[in-house]
KOLDREN-159904 format. One line per field, with one value per residue (C-alpha): chain; residue in three letters; residue number from 1; x, y, z. Coordinates in pm, 1 decimal. Layout:
BEGIN
kette c(A|...)
rest c(ALA|...)
nr c(NUM|...)
c1 c(X|...)
c2 c(Y|...)
c3 c(Z|...)
// end
This chain:
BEGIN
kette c(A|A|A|A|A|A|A|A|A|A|A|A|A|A|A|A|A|A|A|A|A|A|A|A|A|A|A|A|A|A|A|A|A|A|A|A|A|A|A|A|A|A|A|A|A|A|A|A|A|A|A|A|A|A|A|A|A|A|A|A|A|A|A|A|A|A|A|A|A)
rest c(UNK|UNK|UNK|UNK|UNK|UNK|UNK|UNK|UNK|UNK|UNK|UNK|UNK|UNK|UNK|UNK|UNK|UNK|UNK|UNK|UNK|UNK|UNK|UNK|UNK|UNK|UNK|UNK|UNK|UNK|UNK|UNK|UNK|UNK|UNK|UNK|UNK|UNK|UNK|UNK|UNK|UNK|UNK|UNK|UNK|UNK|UNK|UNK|UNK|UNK|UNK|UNK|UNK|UNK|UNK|UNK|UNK|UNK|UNK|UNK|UNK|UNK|UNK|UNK|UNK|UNK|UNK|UNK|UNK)
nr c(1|2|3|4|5|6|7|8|9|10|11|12|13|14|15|16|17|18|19|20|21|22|23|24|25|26|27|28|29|30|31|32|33|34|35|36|37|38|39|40|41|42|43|44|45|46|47|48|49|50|51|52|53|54|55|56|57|58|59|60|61|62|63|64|65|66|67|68|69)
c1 c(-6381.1|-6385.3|-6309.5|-6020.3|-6129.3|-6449.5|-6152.4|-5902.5|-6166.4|-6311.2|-5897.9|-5899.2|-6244.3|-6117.1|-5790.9|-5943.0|-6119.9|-5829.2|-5656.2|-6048.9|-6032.7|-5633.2|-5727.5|-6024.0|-5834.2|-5556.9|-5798.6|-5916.3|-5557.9|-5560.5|-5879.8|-5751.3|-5466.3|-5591.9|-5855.1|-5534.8|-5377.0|-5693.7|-5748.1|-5385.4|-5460.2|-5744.4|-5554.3|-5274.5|-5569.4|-5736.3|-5358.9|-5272.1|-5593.6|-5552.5|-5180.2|-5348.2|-5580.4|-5307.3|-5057.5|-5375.2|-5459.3|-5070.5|-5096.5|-5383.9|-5236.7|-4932.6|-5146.3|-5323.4|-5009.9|-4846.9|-5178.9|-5153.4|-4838.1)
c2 c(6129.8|5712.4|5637.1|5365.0|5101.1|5073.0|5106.0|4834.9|4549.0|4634.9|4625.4|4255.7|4132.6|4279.9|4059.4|3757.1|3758.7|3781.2|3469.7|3278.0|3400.3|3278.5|2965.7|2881.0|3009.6|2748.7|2436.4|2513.4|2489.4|2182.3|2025.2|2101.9|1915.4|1643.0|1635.4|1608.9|1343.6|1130.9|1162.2|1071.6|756.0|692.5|714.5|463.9|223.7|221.0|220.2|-60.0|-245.5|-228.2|-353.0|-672.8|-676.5|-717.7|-935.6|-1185.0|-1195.2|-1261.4|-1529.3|-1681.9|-1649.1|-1869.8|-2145.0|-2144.7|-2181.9|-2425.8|-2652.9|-2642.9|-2740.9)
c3 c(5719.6|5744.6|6046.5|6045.7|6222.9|5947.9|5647.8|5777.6|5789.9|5465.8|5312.5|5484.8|5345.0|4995.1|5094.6|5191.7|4875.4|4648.1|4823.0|4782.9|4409.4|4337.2|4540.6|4306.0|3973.7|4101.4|4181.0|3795.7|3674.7|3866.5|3742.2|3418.9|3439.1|3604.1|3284.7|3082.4|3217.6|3218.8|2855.0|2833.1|3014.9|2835.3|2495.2|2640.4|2757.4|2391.8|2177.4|2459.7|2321.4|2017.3|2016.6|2222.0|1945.6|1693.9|1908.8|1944.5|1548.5|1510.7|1740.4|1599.8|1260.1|1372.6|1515.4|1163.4|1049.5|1258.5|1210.6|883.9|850.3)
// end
């Protein structure tokens, strides 16, 4: 027979190692959506550009324009 003082700290390790295990699972949800929301930044940043991009070539446009005129 196991005696049960060698059982309970082997049901602890086994315990310990299931919180270690959710706690890593969870930091990789968490990296994940962290990824997420940076490449959802990064797609505002480069749309944001590109509307600058436009609003500029407007503007210039107008001056032509205005110059011309």
């Amino acid at each position: 027979m196991i005696a049960s003082n060698t059982v309970f700290p082997v049901i602890e390790n086994v315990r310990l190692l299931d919180e270690a295990l959710e706690a890593l699972r969870e930091a990789q949800r968490i990296r994940s959506s962290l990824t997420g929301a940076r490449k959802g930044v990064d797609g505002a940043r480069e749309a944001l550009d590109i509307m600058v991009t436009r609003v500029e070539a407007s503007l210039a446009r107008i001056e032509t324009l205005i110059a011309s005129a």
